[in-house]
BASE-484164 format. One record per residue: x, z negated, y negated of N, C-alpha, C in turn. Coordinates in steps of 0.2 Angstrom, whole numbers, plus 5000, padded with zeros to 4 digits. Each point is the difference from the previous one (the first is absolute). Layout:
N
XZYXZYXZY;...
END
This chain:
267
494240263645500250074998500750004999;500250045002500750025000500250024994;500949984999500150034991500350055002;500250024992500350064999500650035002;500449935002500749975003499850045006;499649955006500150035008499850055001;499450024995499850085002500850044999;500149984998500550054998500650005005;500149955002500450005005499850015006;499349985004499750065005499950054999;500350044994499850054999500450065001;500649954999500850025000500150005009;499849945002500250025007499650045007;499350024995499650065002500450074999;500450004994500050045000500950025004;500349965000500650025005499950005008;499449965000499750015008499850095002;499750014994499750084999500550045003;500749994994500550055001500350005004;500049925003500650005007499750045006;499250005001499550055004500350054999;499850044994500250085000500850024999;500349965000500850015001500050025009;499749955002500250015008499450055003;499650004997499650075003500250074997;500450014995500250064996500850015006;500249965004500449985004499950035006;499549965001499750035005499950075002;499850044994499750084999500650024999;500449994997500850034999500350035007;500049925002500250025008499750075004;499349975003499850065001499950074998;500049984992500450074997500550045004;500649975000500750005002500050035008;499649965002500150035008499650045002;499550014995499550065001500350064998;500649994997500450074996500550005005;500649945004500250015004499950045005;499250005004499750015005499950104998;499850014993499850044999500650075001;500749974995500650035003500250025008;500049935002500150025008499450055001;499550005002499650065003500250064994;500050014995500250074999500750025001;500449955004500850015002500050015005;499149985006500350035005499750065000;499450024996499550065001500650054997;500450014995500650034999500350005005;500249955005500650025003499750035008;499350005003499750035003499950075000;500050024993499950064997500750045003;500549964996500550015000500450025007;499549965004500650035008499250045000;499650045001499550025003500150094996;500349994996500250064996500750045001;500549955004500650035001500050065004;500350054998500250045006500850025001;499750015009500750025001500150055001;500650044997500250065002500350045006;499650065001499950025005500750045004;500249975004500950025003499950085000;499650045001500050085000499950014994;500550004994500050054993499850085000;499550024998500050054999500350034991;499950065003500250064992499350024999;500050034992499350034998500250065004;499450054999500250065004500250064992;500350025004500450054995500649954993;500049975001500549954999500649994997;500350024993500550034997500649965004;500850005000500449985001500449924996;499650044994500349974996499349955000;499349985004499849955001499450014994;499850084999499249984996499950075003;499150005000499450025004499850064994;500050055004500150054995499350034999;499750024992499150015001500050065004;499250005002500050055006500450015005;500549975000500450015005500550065001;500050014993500350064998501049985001;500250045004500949965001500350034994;500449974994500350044998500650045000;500150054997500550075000500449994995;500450075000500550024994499650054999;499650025000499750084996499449984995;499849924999499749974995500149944997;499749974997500249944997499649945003;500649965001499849955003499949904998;499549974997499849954996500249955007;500449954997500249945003499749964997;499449955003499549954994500149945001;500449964999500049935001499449934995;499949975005499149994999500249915002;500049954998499649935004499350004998;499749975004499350004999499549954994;500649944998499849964997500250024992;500350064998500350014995499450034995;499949974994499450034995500150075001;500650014995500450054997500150075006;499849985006499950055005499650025001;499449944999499150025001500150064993;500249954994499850084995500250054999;500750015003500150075000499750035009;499849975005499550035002499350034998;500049954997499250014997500050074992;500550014999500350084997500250055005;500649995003500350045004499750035007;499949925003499650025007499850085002;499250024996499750075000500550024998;500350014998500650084995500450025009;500649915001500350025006499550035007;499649965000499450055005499850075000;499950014995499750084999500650035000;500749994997500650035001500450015007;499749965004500549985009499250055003;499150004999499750035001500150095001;500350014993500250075000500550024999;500549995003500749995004500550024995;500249964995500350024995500449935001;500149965002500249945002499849995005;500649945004499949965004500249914996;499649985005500049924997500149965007;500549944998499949945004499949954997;499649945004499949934997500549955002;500449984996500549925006499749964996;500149935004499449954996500649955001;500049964995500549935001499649954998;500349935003499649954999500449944997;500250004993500549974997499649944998;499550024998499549984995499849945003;500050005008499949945004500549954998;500450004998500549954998500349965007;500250035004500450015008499449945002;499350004999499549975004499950045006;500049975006499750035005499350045001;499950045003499550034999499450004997;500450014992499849994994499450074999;499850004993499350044998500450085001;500850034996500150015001500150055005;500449975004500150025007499450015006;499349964999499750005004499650075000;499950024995499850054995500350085000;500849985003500450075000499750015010;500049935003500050005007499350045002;499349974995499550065000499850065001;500550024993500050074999500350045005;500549995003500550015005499449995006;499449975002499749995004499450075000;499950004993499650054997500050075002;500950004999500450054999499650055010;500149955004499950015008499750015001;499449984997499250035001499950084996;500350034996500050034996499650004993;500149944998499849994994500249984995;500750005000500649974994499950024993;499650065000500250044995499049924996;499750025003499449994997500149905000;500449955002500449965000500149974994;500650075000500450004994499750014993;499450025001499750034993499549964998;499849945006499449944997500649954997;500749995005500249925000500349964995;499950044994500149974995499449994995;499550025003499349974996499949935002;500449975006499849925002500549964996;500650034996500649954999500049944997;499250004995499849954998499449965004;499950025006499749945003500649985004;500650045004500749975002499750025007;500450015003500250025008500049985005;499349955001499849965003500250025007;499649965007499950035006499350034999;499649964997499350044999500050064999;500350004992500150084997500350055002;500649985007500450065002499749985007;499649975005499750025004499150054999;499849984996499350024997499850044994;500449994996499550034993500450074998;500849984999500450084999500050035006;499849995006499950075006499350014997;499649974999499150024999500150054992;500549984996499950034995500350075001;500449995006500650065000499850035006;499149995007499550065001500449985008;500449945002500049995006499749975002;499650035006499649975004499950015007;499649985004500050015005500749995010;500150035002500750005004500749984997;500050044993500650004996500249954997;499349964999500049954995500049925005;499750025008500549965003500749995002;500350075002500550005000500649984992;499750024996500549974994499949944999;499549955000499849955000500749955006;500050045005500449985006500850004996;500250065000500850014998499849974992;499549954996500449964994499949955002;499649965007500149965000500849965004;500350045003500649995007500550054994;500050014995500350014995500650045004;499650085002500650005004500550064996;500150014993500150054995500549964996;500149925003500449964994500550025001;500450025006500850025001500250064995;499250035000500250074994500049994991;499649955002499749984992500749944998;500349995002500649965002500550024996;500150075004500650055001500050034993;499450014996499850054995500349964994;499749925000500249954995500750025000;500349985007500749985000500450064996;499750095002500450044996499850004993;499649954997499750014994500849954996;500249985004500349934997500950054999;499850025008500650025000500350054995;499550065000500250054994499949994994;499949944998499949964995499550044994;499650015003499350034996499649954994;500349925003499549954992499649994998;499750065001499249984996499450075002;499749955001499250055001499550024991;499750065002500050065005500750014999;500250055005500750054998499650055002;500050054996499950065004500750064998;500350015006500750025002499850075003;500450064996500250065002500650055000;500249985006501050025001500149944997;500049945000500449944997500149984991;499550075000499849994991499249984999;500249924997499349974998499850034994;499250025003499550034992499949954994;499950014998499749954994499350024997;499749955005499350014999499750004992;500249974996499850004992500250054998;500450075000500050044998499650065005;499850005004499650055004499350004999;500050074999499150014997499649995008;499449955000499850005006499750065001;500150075001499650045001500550045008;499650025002500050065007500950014998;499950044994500650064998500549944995;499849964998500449954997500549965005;499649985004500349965008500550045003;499850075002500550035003500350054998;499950004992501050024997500349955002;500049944997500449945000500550005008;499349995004500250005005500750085005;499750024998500450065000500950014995;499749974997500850004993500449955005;499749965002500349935003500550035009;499550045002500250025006500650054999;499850064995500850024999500649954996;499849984996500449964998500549955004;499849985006500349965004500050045007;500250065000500250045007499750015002;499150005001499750005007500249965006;500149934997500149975008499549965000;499549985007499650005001500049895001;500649995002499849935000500850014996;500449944996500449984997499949954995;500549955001500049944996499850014992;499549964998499850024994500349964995;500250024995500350024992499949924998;500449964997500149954999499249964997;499749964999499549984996500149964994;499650034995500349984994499649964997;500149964998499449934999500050014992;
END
C-alpha cells in the first residue's frame, strides 16, 4: 500500500502533467483563434475592397446644366427664372445639414405655395461642405441627383422627399431607388435619371455651386438669401403671409438685386 508521502507526490506530478496538457492545448486554440481572426480580416478587407472598386464611378467627360439653370448655379422651383418685378429667394441647402432638413420641414410648403402663386421666385444651390473635401461624398452625390432629377422634370418633388432619408444617409441605394420612388419617378425618366446619377454627369455644376458657396462666403447652411439680406428664420412667423413680408422687407431693403453677394455671417 502506498503512503501518504508518494501519493502525494504522484499526485503532484499528475497534476503538472494535467496543466502542462492544457497550457499547450489552450495554445493550440489561441492560435487558431488568431489566424482564424487574421483570416477573417483579410476577407472582410477584400469583400470591402471589391465593393470598393465595384462602386466607383467615373465621371462623365460631357457635363451637363440642369434645365433652366440660374447663373449663379441653383435650379430654380418650377423653373420659374427670376426678375426684378418680384422677390427673389436665394436658398442655400447641403443636404447632409439637420438644421436644413428643419427648416425645410417648416418652410419648405410656405416657399412652395409662394413661387406656386407667383408672388415669389426661388432657387436652390446646394453645397457640399459637409463632405469634408471627401470625394464624391453623401453630400455631393445627392446635389448630382437632384440636378439629375431636375432633367427629368422632377426637381421640384426630389427636393421635397430628400430630406426625409437624411437619417438613413445618401447612400447609392437611397439616391438610385428609394428618394426617386418616394419622389413618383418612374418609368423612362427613372431610367434615364438613374443613368445621368450614375456617370454623375451634373458634378461639374454641383461643383461650381459649392465653389460659389465658398467663394461668396455664405458659411453656413440653410442660408436663405434675398438681395444679399440673410432672413433670420427665428423671428419669421412660418405662415404664408408671415414668410412673405420678411421676404419682401429683405428684397426692398437690399435693392432688388436678384443674385449679390450675401451680407456677412454672423455666428
Amino acid at each position: 500500500m502506498a503512503n501518504n508521502s508518494n501519493l502525494s507526490k504522484r499526485a503532484a506530478l499528475r497534476q503538472a502533467q494535467e496543466m502542462d496538457e492544457r497550457n499547450k492545448r489552450n495554445k493550440r486554440i489561441m492560435g487558431f483563434g488568431f489566424g482564424l481572426a487574421a483570416l477573417v480580416v483579410v476577407v472582410v478587407l477584400a469583400i470591402v475592397n471589391v465593393q470598393a472598386i465595384g462602386n466607383r464611378t467615373s465621371v462623365a467627360e460631357e457635363q451637363l446644366t440642369p434645365p433652366a439653370a440660374t447663373e449663379g448655379y441653383g435650379i430654380p422651383l418650377e423653373g420659374n427664372a427670376p426678375s426684378a418685378d418680384k422677390p427673389h429667394l436665394v436658398l442655400w441647402e447641403d443636404y447632409q445639414c439637420p438644421a436644413c432638413a428643419s427648416a425645410h420641414a417648416t418652410l419648405g410648403p410656405i416657399v412652395e405655395q409662394l413661387v406656386a402663386d407667383g408672388s415669389i421666385t426661388t432657387e436652390i444651390r446646394t453645397a457640399h461642405f459637409l463632405d469634408q473635401a471627401r470625394e464624391d461624398g453623401p453630400s455631393s452625390r445627392t446635389a448630382v441627383a437632384a440636378a439629375a432629377a431636375a432633367e427629368v422634370g422632377a426637381f421640384e418633388d426630389f427636393h421635397r422627399v430628400a430630406f426625409d432619408f437624411q437619417d438613413t444617409g445618401y447612400t447609392d441605394q437611397v439616391l438610385r431607388n428609394d428618394i426617386p420612388q418616394a419622389a413618383g419617378i418612374t418609368g423612362e425618366d427613372l431610367t434615364r435619371y438613374v443613368e445621368l446619377y450614375n456617370s454623375r454627369s451634373f458634378q461639374e455644376f454641383v461643383d461650381d455651386a459649392d465653389q460659389k458657396f465658398r467663394d461668396d462666403a455664405v458659411d453656413a447652411t440653410p442660408a436663405y438669401v434675398v438681395s444679399g439680406q440673410r432672413l433670420d428664420l427665428g423671428s419669421i412667423e412660418p405662415t404664408a403671409e408671415g414668410f412673405l413680408s420678411a421676404v419682401t422687407a429683405a428684397w426692398e431693403e437690399g435693392g432688388k438685386e436678384i443674385d449679390i453677394k450675401p451680407e456677412p455671417y454672423q455666428r
